[in-house]
PAZAPA-4460 file (N, C-alpha, C; in steps of 0.05 Angstrom, whole numbers, plus 32768, in hexadecimal, padded with zeros to 4 digits):
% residues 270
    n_x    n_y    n_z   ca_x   ca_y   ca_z    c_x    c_y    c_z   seq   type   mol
   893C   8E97   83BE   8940   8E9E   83DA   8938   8E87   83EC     1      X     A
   894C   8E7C   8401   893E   8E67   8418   892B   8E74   8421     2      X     A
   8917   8E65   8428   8903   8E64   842C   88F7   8E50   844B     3      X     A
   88FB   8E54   8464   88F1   8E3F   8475   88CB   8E3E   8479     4      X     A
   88C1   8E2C   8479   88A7   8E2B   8475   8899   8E1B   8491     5      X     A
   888D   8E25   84A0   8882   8E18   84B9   8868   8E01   84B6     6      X     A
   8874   8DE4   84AB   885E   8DD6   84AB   884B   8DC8   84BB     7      X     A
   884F   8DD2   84D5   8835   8DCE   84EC   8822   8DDC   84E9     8      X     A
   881B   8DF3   84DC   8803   8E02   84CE   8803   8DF6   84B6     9      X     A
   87DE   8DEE   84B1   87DA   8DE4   8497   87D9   8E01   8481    10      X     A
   87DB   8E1B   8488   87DF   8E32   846F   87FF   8E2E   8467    11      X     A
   8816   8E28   847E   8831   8E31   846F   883E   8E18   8463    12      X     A
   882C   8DFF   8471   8833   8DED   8463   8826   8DEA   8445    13      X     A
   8819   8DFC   843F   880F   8DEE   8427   8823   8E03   8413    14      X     A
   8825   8E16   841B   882D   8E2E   8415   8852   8E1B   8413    15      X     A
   885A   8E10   8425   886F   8E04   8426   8877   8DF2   840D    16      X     A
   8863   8DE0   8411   8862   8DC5   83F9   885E   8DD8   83DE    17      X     A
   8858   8DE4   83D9   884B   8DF0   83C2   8866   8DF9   83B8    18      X     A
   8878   8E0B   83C5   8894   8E19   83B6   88AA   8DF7   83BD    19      X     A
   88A9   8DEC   83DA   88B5   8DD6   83CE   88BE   8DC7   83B6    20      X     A
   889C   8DC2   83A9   889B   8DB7   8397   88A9   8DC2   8376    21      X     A
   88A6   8DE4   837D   88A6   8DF2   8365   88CE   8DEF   836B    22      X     A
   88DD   8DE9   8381   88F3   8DF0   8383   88FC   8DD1   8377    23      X     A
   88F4   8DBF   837B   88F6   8DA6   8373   88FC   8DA3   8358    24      X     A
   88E5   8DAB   834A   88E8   8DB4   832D   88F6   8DC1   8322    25      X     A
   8902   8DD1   832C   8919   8DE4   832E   8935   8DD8   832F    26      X     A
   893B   8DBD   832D   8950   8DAE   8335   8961   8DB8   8352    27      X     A
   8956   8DC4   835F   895A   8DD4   837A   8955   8DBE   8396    28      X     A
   8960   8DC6   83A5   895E   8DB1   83BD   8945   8DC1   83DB    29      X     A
   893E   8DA9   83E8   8930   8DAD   83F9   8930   8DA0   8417    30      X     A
   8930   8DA4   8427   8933   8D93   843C   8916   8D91   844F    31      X     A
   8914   8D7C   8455   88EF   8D6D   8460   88FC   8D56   846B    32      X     A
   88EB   8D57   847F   88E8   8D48   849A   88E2   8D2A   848E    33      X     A
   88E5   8D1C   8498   88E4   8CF3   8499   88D6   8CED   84B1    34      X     A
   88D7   8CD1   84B1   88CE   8CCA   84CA   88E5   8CC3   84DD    35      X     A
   88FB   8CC5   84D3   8922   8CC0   84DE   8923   8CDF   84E6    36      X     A
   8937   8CE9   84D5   8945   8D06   84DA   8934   8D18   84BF    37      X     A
   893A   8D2C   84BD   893E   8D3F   84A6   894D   8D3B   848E    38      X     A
   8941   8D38   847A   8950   8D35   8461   8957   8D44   844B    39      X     A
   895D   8D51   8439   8967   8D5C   8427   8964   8D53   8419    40      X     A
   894C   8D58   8400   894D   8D46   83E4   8942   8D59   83D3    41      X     A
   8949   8D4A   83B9   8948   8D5A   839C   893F   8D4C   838E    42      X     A
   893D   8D48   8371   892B   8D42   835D   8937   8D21   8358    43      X     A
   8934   8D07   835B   8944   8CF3   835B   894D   8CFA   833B    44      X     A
   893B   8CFC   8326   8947   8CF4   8308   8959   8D07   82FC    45      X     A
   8963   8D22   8312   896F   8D35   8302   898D   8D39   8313    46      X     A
   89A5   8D25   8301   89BB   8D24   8308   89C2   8D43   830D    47      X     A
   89B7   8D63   8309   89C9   8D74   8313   89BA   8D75   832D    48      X     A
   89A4   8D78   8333   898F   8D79   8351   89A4   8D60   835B    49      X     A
   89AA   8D4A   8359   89BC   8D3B   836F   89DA   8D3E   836A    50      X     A
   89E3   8D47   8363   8A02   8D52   835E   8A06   8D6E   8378    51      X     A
   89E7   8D7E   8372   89E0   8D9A   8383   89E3   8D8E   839F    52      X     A
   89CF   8D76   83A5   89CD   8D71   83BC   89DD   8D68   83D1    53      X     A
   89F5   8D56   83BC   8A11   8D4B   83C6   8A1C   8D5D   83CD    54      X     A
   8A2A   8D6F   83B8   8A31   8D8D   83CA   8A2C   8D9A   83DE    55      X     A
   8A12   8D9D   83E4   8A0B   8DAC   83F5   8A0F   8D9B   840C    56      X     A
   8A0D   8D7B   8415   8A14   8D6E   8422   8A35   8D6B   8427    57      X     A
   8A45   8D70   8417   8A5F   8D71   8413   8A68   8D55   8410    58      X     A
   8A5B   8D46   8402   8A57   8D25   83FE   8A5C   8D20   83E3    59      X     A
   8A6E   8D09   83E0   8A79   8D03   83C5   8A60   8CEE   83BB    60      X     A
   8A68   8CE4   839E   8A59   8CCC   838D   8A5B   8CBB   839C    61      X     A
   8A6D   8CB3   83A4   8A6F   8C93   83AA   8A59   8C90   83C9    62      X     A
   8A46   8CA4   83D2   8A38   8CA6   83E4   8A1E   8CAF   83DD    63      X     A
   8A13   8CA4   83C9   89FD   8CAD   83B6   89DD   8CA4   83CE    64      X     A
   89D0   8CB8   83C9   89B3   8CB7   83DC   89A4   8CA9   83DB    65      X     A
   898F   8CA2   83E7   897B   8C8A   83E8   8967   8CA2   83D8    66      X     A
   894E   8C89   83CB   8945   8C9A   83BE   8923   8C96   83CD    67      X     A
   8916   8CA6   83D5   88F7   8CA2   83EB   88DF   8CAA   83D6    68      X     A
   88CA   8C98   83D7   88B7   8C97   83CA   889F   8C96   83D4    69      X     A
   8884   8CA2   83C3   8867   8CA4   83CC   885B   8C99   83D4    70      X     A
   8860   8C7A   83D1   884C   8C65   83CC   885D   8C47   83C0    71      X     A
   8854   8C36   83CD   885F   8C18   83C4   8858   8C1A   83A6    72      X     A
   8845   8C23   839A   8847   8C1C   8376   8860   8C27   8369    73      X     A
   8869   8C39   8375   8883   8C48   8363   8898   8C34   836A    74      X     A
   889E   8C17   8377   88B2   8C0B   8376   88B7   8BF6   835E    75      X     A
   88A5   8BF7   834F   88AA   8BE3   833B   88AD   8C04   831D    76      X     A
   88A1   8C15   8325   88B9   8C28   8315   88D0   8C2E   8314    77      X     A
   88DE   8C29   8327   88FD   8C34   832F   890B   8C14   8334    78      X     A
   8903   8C0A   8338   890D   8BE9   8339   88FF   8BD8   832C    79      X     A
   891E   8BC0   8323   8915   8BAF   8315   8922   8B92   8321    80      X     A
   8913   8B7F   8311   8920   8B5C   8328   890C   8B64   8349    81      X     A
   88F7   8B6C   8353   88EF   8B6C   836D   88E7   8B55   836D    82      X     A
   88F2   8B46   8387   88ED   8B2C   838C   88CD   8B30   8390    83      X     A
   88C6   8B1B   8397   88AB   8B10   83AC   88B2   8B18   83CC    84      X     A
   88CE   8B12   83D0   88CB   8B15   83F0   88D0   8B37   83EC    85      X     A
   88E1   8B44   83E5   88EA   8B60   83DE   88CA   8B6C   83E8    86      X     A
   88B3   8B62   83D7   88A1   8B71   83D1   8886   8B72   83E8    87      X     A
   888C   8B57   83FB   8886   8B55   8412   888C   8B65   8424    88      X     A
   88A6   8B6A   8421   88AA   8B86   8436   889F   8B95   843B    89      X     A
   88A2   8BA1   841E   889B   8BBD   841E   8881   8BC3   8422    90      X     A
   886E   8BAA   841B   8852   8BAC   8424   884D   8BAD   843F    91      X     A
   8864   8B9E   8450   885C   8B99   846B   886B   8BB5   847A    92      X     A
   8880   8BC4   846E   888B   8BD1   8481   8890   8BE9   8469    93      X     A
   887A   8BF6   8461   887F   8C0D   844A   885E   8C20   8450    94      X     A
   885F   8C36   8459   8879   8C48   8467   8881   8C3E   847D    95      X     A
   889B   8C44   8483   889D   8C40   8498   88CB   8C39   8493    96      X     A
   88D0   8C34   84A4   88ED   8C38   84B4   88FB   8C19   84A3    97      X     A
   88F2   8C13   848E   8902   8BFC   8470   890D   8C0F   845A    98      X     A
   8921   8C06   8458   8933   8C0C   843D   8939   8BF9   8429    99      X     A
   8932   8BF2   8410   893A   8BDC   8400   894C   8BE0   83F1   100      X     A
   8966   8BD7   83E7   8975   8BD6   83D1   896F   8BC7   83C2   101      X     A
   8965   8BCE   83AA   8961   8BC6   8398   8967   8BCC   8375   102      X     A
   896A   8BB9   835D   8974   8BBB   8346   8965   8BD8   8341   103      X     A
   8971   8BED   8335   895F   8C05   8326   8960   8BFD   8316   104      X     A
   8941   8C05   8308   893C   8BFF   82ED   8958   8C14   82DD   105      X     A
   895A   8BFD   82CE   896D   8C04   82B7   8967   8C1C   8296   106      X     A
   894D   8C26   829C   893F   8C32   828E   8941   8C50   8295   107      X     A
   8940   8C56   82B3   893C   8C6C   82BC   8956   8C7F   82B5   108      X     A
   894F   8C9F   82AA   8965   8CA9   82AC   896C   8CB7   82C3   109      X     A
   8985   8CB0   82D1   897F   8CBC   82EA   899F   8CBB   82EF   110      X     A
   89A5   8CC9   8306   89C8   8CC1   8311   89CD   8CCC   8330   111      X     A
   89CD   8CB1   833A   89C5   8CC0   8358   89DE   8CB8   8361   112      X     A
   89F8   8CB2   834E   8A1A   8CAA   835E   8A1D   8C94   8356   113      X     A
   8A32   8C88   835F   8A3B   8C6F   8361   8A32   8C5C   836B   114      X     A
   8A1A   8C51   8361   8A0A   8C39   8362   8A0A   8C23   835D   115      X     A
   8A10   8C1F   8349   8A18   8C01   8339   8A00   8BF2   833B   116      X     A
   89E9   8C05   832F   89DC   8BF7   8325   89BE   8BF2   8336   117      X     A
   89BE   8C04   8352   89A9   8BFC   8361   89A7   8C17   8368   118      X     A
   898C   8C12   8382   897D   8C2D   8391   8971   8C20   83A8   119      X     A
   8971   8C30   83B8   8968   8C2E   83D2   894C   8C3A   83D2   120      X     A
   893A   8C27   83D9   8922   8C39   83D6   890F   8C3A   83F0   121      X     A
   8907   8C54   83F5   88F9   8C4C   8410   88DF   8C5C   840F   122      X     A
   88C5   8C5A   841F   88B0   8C6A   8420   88AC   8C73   8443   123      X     A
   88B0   8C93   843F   88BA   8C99   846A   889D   8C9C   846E   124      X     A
   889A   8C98   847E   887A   8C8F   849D   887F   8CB3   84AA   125      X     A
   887A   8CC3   848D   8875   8CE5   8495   8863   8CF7   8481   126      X     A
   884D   8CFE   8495   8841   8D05   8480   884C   8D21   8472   127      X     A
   885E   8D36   8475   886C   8D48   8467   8876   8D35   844C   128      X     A
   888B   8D29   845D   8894   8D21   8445   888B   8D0E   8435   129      X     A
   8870   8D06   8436   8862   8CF4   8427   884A   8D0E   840F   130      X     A
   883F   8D1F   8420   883C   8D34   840D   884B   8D3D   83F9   131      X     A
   885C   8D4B   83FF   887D   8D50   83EC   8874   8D3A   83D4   132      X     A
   8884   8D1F   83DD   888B   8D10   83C9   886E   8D0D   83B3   133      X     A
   885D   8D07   83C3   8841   8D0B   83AF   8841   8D18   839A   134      X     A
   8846   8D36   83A1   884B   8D4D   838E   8862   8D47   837B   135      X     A
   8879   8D3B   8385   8894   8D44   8373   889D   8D2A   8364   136      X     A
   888F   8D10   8371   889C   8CF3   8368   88B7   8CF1   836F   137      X     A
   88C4   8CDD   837A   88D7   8CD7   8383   88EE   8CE0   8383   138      X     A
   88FF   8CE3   83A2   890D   8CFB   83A2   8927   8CEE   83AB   139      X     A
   8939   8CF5   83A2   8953   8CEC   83B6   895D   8CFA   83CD   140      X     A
   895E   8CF2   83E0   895C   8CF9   8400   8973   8CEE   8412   141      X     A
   897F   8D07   8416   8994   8CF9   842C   8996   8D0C   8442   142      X     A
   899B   8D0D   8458   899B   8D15   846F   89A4   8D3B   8473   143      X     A
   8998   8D44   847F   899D   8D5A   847B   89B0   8D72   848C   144      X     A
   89C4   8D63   8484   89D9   8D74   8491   89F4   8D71   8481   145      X     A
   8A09   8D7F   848E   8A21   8D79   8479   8A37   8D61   8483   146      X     A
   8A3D   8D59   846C   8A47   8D3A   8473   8A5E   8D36   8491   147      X     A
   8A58   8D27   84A1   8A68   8D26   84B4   8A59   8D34   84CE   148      X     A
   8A4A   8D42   84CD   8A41   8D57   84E1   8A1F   8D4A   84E8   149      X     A
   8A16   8D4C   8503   8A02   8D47   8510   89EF   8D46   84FB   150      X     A
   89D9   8D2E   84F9   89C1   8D2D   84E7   89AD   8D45   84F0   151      X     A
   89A0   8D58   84E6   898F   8D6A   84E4   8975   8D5C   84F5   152      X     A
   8961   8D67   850D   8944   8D56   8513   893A   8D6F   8510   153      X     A
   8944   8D83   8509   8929   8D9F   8501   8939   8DAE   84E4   154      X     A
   8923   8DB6   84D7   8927   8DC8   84C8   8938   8DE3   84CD   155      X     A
   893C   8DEB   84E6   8943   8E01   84ED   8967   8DF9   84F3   156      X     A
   8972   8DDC   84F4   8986   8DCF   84F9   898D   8DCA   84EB   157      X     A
   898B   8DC0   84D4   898E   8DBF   84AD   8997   8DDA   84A5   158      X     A
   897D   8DEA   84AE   8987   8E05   84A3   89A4   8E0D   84AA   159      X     A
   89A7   8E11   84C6   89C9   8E0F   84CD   89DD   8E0B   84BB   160      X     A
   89D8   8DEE   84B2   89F5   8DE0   84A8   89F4   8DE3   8486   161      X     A
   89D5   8DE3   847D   89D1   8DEA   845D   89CB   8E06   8459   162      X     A
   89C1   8E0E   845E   89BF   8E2E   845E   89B4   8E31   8441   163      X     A
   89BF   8E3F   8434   89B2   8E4D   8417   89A8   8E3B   8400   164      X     A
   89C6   8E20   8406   89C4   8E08   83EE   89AC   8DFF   83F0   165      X     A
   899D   8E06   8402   897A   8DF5   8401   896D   8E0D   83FB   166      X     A
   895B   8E0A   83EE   8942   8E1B   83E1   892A   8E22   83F6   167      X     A
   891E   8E09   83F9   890E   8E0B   8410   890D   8DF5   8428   168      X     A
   8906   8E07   843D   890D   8DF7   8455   88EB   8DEC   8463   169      X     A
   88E6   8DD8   8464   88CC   8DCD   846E   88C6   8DC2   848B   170      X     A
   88C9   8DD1   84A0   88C9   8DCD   84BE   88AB   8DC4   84C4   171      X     A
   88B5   8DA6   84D8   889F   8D96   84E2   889C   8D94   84FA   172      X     A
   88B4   8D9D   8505   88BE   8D93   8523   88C9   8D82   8523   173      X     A
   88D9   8D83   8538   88F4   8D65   8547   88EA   8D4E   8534   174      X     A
   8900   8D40   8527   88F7   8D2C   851C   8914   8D15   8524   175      X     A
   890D   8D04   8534   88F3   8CF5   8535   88E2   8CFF   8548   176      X     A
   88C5   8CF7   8545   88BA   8D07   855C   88BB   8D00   8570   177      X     A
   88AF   8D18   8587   88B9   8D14   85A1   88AC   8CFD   85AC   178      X     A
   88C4   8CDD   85BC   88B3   8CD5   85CD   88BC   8CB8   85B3   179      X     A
   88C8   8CB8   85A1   88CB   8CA5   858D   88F1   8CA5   8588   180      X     A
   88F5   8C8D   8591   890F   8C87   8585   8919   8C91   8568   181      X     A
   8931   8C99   856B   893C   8CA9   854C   8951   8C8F   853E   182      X     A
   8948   8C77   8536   894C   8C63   852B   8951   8C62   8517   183      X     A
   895E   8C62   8504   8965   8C60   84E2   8956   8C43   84DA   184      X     A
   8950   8C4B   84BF   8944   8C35   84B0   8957   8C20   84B2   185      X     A
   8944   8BFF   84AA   8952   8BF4   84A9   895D   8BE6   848C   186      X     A
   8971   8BE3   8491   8972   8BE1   8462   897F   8BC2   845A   187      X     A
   8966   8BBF   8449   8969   8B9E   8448   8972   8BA2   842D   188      X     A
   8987   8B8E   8420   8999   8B89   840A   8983   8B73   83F3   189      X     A
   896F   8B7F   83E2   895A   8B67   83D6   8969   8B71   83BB   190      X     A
   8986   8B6C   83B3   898A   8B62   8396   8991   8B4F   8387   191      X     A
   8994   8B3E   83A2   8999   8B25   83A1   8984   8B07   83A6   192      X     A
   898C   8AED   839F   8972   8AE3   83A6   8968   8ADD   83C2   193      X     A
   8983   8ADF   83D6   897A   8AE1   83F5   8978   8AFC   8401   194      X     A
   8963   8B03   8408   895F   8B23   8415   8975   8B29   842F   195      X     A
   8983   8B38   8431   8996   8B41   8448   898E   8B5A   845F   196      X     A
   8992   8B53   8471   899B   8B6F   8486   89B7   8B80   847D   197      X     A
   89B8   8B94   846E   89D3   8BA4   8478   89D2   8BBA   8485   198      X     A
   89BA   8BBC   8490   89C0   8BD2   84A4   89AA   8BD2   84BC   199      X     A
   89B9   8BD0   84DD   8994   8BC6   84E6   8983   8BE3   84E7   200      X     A
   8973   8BE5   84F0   8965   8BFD   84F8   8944   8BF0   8506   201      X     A
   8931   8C0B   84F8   8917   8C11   8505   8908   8BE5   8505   202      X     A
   890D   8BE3   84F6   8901   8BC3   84EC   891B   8BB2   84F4   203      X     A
   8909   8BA5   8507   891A   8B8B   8516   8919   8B7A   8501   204      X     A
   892C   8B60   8503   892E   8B4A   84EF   8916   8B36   84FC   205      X     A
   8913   8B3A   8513   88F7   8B26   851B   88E2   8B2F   8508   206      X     A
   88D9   8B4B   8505   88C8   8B4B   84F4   88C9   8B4C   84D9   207      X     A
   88DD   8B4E   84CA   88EA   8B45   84B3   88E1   8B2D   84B0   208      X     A
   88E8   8B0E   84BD   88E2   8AF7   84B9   88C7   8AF1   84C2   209      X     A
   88B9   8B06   84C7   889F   8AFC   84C9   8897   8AFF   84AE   210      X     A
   8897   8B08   84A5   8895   8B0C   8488   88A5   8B02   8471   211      X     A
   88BD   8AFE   8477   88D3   8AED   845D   88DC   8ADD   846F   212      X     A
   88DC   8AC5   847E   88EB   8ABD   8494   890F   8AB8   848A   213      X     A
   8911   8AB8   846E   892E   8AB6   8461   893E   8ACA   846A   214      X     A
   8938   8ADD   8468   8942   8AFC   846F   895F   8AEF   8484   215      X     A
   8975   8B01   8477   898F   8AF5   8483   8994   8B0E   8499   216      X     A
   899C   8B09   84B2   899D   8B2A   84BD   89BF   8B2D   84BD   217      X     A
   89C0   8B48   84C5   89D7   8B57   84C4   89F6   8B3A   84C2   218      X     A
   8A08   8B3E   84B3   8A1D   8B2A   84B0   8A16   8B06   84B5   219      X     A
   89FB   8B09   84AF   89F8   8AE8   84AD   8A02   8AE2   8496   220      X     A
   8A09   8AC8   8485   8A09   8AC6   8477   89F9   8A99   846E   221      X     A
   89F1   8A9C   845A   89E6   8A81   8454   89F1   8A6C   8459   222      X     A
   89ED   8A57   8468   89F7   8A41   846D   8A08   8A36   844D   223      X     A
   89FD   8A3B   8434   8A08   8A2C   8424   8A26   8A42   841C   224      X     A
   8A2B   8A5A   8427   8A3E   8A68   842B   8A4E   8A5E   8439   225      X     A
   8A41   8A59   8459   8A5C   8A54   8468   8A6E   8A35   8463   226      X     A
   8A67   8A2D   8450   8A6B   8A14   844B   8A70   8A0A   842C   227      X     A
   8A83   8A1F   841E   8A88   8A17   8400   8A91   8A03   83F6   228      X     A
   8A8A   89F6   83E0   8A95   89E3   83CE   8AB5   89E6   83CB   229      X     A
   8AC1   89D3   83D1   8ADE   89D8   83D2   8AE9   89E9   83B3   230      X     A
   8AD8   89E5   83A4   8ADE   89F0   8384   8AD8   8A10   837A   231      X     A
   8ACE   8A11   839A   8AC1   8A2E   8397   8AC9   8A48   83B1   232      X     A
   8ACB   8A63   83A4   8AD9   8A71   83BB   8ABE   8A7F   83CC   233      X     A
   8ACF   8A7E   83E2   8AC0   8A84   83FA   8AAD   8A9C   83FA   234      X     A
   8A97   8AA7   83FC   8A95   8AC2   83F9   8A99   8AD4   840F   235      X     A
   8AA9   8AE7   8402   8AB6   8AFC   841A   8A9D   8B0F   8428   236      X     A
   8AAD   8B1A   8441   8AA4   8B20   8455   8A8E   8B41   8443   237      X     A
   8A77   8B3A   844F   8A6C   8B57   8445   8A6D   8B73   8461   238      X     A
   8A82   8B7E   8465   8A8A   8B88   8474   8A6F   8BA7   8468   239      X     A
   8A6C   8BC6   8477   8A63   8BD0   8472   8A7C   8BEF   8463   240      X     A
   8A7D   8BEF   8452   8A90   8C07   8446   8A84   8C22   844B   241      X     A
   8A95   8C31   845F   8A85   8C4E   8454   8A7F   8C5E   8440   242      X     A
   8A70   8C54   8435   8A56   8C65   841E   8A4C   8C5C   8410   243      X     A
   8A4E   8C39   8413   8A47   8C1F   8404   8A3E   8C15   8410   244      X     A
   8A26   8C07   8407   8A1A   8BE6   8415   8A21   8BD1   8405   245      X     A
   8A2D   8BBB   840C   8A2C   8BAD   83F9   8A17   8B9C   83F1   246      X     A
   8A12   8B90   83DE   89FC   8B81   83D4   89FB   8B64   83CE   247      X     A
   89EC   8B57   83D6   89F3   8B3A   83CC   89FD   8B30   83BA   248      X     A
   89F9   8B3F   83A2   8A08   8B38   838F   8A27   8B41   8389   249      X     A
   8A2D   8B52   839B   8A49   8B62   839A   8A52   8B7E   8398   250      X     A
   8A36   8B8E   838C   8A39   8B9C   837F   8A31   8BB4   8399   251      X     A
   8A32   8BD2   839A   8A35   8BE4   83A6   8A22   8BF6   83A8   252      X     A
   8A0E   8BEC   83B9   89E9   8BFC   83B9   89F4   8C19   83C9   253      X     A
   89DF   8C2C   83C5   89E1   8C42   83C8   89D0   8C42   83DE   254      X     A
   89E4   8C5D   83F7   89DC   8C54   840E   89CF   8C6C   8413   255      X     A
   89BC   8C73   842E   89B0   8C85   8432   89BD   8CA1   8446   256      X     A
   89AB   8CAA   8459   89B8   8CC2   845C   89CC   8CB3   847A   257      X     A
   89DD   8CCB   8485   89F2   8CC6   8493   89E9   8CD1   84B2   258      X     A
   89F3   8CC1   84BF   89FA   8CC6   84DC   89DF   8CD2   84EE   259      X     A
   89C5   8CBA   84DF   89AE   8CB5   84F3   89B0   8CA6   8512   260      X     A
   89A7   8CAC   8523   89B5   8C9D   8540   89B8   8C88   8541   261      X     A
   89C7   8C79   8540   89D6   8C5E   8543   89DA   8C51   8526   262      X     A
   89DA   8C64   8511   89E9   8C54   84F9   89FC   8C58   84F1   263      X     A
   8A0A   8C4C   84EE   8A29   8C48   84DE   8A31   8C5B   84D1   264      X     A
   8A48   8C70   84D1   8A4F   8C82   84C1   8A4C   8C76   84A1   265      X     A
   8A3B   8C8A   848D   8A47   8C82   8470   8A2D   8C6A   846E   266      X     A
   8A20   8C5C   8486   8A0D   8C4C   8474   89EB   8C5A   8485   267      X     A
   89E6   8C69   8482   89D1   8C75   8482   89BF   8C84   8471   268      X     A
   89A2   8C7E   8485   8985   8C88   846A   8972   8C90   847A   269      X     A
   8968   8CAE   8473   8950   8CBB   847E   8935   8CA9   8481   270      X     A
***
């Protein structure tokens, strides 16, 4: 039975997290607040919990979810190849409004869509959903509403558009909160050996290069790009596909949730 749970009292929130967690395990879906919009997530390692979740979003594979985590140590579990600068980030801007694409470890059994080989990994600047994940370990999370239709900022607005397909509902209030820009993360491309902007958001590129000063922003591309060896072809334009990011290396990172205020249809993340 749905279940909405009022987590501004510390009794229904606990009371909340507690069947959350048991619905989680349940390969069942849940929707909890970010520090962006409201998200919808399920168990990351159990391809039917994200198959459930796509559905209920009315969202195909080729638009597979970012996956949000507890703590910076769980990134060298779920990824593999993390640069030195990659790992600077996340120290400097984790929790908080960064997204990384990065190689998934090749070990994990897991199937979060049409990836080719990577994951988006982020840690949200909320303490709901930093509880949650504590309890459940890393969840795949995408926006909580149904594809095409207004991003969810309350639990009671999720409920609307998902209705039964969610198990339990975890209300925080308006998210983002009141008095704070509703900014989408910003999602840097680290599968390659130069770190990219493909999407701007909460993290300016000024503060990016305070920390990696390499960091290429949105459609830059490397001087030794714009200028190929006549023996060698040009590399094409990394345009943004809806439901794909592309990756430095070519390949098709998995994007986050959809239609946070001012991001791009198809390339968004809670």
């Amino acid at each position: 039975m749905t279940t909405t749970y009022d987590c501004t009292t510390d009794d229904e929130r606990a009371r909340g997290l507690e069947h959350a967690q048991r619905a989680i395990s349940e390969k069942k879906c849940v929707v909890l607040p970010t520090d962006t919009v409201y998200g919808i997530g399920t168990d990351a390692f159990s391809p039917q919990a994200v198959t459930m979740l796509l559905v209920s979003k009315g969202r195909s594979r080729t638009m597979p979810p970012p996956v949000l985590i507890p703590r910076i140590n769980a990134l060298d579990g779920l990824a593999t190849e993390v640069s030195a600068e990659a790992r600077k980030l996340a120290e400097a801007f984790w929790p908080g409004g960064l997204t990384l694409i990065l190689h998934a470890q090749p070990s994990l059994d897991w199937d979060l869509g049409e990836t080719k080989g990577t994951v988006a990994l982020r840690m949200p600047a909320d303490e709901v959903a930093l509880e949650l994940l504590t309890l459940t370990g890393p969840l795949a999370v995408s926006s909580a509403n149904r594809t095409g239709q207004a991003p969810a900022q309350t639990a009671a607005a999720a409920r609307e558009q998902l209705a039964d397909s969610v198990e339990v509902y975890l209300e925080g209030g308006p998210r983002p909160l009141e008095g704070e820009a509703g900014v989408p993360s910003t999602i840097v491309d680290a599968t390659g050996p130069i770190l990219r902007v493909v999407r701007n958001g909460a993290v300016s590129l000024d503060r990016l290069r305070e920390h990696v000063p390499g960091v290429l922003g949105l459609g830059e591309i490397p001087m030794a790009e714009e200028e190929p060896a006549p023996e060698q072809d040009a590399i094409g334009d990394e345009g943004n596909d809806a439901g794909s990011l592309p990756t430095a290396s070519g390949s098709s990172a998995v994007t986050g949730t959809e239609a946070e205020p001012g991001t791009p249809a198809g390339n968004t993340q809670p």
